[in-house]
C-alpha positions in Angstrom: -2.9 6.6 -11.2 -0.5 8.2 -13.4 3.0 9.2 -12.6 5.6 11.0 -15.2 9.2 9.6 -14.2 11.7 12.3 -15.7 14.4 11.5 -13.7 16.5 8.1 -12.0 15.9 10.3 -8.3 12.0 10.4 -9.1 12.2 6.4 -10.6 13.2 5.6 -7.4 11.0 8.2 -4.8 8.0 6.3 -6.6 8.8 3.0 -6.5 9.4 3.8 -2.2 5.8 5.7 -2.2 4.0 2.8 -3.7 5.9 0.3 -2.0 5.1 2.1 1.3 1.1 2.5 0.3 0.9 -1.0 -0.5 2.1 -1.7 2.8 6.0 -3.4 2.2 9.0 -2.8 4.2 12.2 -2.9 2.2 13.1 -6.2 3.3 9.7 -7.4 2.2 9.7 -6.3 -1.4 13.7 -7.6 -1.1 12.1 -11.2 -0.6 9.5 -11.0 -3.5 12.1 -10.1 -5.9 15.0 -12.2 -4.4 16.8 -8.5 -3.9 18.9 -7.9 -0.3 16.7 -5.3 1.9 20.2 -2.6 1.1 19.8 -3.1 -2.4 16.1 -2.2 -2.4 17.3 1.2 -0.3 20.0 1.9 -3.0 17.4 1.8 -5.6 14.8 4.1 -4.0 18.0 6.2 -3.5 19.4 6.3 -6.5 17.9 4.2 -9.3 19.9 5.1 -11.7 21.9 2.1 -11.6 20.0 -0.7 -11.8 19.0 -3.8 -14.4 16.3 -3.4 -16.1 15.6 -7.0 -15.4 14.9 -6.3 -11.7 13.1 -2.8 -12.4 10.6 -4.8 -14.3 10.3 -7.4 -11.3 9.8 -4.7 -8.8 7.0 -3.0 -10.7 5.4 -5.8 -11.7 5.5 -7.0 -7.8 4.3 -3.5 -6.7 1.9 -3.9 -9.5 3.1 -1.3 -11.6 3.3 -1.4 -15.5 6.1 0.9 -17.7 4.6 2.5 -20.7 6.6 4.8 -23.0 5.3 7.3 -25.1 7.0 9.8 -27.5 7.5 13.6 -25.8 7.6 15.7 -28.7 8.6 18.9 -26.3 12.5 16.9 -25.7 14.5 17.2 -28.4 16.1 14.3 -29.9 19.1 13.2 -27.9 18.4 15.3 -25.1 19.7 14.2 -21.7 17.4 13.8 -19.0 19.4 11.7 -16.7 
């Protein structure tokens, strides 16, 4: 499965879809990653502020990998956050 993130709002509505098809509450996945249950409902709320050092645990705990690739249809510098 493939998903394009384009967006911190859509970051956040997939990590909460995958969490909830894998079966975790909040508070669950807030355990695995030693993340508070509210902190876990920020993010899937609003992931624009988070470390990149706990994105990384959550996806790799919801066993989820981050790949970047070059969009040659975004200019250079463009703002999509």
């Amino acid at each position: 499965m493939k998903l394009l993130i384009i967006n911190a709002q859509s970051l956040g509505s997939t990590i909460r879809d995958v969490r909830i098809q894998k079966g975790l509450t909040q508070a669950e996945l807030g355990l695995k990653v030693q993340m508070h249950q509210k902190d876990i409902s920020i993010f899937e709320n609003n992931a624009g502020n988070i470390k990149l050092s706990r994105l990384l645990s959550i996806c790799a705990m919801l066993g989820l990998k981050i790949i970047i690739e070059d969009d040659a249809g975004t200019k250079a510098g463009e703002d999509m956050w």
